[in-house]
C-alpha positions in Angstrom: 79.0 99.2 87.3 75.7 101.1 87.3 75.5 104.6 88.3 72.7 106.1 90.1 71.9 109.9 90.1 71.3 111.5 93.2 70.0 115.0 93.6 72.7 116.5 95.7 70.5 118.9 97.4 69.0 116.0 99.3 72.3 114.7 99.9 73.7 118.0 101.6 70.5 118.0 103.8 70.8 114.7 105.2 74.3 116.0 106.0 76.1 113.3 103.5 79.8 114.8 102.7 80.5 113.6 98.9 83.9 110.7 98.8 86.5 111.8 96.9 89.3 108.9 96.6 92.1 111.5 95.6 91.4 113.3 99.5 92.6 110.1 100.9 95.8 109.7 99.1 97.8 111.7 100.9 101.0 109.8 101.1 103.2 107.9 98.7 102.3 104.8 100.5 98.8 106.0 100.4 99.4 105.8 96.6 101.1 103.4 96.3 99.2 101.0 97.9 96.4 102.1 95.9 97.7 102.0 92.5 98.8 98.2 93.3 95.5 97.1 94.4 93.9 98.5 91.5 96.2 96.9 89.2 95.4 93.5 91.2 91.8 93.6 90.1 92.9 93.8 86.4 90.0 96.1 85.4 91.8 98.6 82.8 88.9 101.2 83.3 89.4 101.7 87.0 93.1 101.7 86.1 92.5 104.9 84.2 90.2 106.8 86.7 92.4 105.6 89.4 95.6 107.4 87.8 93.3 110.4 87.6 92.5 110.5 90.9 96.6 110.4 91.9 96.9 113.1 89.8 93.9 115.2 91.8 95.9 114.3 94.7 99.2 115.1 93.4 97.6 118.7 92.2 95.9 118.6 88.6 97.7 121.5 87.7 101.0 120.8 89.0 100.5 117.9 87.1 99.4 119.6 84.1 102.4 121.5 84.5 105.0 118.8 84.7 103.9 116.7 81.8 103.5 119.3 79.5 99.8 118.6 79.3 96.4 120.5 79.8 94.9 120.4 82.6 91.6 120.4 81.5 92.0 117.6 78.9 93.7 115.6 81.6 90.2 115.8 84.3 88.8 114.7 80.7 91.0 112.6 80.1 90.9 110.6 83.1 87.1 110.5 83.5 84.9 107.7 83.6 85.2 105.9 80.4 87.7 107.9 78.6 90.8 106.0 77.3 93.6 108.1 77.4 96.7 107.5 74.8 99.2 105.1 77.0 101.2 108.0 76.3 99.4 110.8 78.3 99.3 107.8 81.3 102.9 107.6 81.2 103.4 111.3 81.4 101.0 112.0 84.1 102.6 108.8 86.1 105.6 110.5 85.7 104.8 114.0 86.3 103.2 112.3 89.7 106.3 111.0 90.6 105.9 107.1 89.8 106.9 104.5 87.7 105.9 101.1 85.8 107.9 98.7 86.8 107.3 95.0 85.6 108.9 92.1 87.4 108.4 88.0 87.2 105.6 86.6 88.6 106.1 84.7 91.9 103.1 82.4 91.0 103.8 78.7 90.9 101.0 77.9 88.5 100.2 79.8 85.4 96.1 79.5 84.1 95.7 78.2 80.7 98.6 79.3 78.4 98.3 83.3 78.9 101.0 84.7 80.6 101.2 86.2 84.4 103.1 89.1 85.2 103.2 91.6 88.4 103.3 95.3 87.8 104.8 97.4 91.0 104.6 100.9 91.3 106.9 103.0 92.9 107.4 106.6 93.5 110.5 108.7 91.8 111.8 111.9 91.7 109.6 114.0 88.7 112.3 116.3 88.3 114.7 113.3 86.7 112.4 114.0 83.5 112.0 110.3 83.2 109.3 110.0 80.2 
């Protein structure tokens, strides 16, 4: 993916608001729903910035709070290109309130010899401490 700089102040004149994915994810569903599409296209990288933007959502330092993290090395750690410890993911997943959960693949054929498998997320309870 290529990224183009544009001067903001030209943007603000022509009246263009800047997207941020994390204002649109205001429910679990919202999340949810997300997350799982994400994890459908396979790309690892979006994976991580996607994760970061559930934990804007969620409240960065809320976040930072519940997972025992900083919350300035978490916007840095979920920025584009950064690749977080799995550890950190799990704990800000957590802290957010969801869950990896792995389950068979319903797929009748499986490509080449590699093996399929369906990740779901769901949303728990953060104050279960599940780490």
């Amino acid at each position: 993916m290529q990224t183009i700089n544009v001067n903001p102040q030209i943007l603000k004149e022509l009246g263009v608001q800047p997207f941020d994915v994390a204002d649109y994810l205001q429910t679990d569903e919202d999340i949810v729903e997300y997350l799982s599409q994400v994890l459908s296209e396979g790309d690892t990288d979006e994976l991580v910035r996607a994760i970061g933007y559930v934990a804007k959502a969620r409240g960065m330092s809320q976040i930072a709070k519940d997972s025992g993290l900083g919350r300035t090395s978490l916007y840095k750690s979920f920025a584009l290109g950064a690749q977080p410890r799995f550890e950190t993911v799990v704990k800000v997943m957590c802290a957010g309130g969801l869950e990896l959960q792995a389950t068979p693949s319903t797929l009748a054929s499986v490509r080449s010899s590699k093996a399929v498998c369906k990740i779901e997320m769901k949303t728990v309870d953060p104050s279960e401490g599940v780490y």
